[in-house]
C-alpha positions as CSV (number, residue, x, y, z in Angstrom):
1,X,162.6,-4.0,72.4
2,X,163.7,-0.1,72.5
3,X,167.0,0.7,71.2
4,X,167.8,2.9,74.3
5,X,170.1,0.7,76.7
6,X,169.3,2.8,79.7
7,X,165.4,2.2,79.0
8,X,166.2,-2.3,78.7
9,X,167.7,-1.2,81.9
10,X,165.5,0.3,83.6
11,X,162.4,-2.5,82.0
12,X,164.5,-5.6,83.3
13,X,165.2,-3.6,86.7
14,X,161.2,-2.8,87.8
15,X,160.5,-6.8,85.5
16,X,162.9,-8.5,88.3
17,X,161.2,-6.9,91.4
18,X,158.3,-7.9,90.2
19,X,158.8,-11.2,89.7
20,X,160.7,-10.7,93.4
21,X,157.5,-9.7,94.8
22,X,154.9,-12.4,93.1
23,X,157.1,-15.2,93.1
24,X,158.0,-17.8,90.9
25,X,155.6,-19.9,91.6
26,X,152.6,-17.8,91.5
27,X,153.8,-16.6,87.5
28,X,154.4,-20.2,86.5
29,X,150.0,-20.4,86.7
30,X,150.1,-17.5,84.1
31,X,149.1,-17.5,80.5
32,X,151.9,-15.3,80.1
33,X,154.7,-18.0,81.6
34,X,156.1,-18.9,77.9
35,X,156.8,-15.0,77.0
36,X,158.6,-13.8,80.6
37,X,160.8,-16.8,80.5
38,X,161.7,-15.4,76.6
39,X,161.8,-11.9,77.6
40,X,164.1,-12.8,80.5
41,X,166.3,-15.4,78.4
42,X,166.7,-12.2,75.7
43,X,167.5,-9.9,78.9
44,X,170.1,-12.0,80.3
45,X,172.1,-11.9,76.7
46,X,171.6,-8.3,76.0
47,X,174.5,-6.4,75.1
48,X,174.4,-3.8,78.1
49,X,176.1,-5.1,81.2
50,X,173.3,-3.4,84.1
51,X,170.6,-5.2,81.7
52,X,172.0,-8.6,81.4
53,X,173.5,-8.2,85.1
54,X,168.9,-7.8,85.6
55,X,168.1,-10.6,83.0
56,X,170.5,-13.4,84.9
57,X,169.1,-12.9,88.1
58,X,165.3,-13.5,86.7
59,X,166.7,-16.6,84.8
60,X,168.3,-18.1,88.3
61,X,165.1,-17.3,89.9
62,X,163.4,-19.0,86.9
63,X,165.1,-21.9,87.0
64,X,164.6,-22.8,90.3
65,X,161.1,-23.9,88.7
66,X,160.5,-27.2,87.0
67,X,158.0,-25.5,84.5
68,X,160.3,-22.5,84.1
69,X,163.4,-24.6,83.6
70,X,161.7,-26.3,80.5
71,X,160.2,-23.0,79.2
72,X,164.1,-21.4,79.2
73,X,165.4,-24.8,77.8
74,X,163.2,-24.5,74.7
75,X,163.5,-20.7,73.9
76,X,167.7,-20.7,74.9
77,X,170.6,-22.7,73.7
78,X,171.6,-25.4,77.1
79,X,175.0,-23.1,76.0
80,X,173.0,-19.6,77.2
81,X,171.8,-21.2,80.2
């Protein structure tokens, strides 16, 4: 996590097209799943409104996936969500 808002910017900003481009479905198959549905559950509360504006979208996008939705259940509070 760098302390440099523009640089969480910029991560969640090229992180969401990404995840645009592979698809949801295709990243839930990853061994990486667990840790990008953390990353974007820390994104989507980060203090910086461009970075948390990035971090919502990927956790809509996330939980339009049954394996997602649990993943984001367990790392957030059913409040963050």
């Amino acid at each position: 996590r760098s302390c440099h808002a523009q640089v969480r910017k910029c991560g969640a900003e090229l992180l969401l097209s990404l995840m645009e481009r592979i698809g949801v479905t295709k990243l839930a198959g990853t061994a990486r799943a667990e840790r990008l549905a953390h990353v974007a559950g820390k994104l989507a509360q980060d203090c910086h409104q461009d970075t948390r504006h990035y971090g919502q979208e990927m956790v809509k996008m996330l939980l339009s996936h049954q394996k997602f939705k649990m993943l984001l259940e367990q790392s957030l509070s059913t409040r963050d969500l």
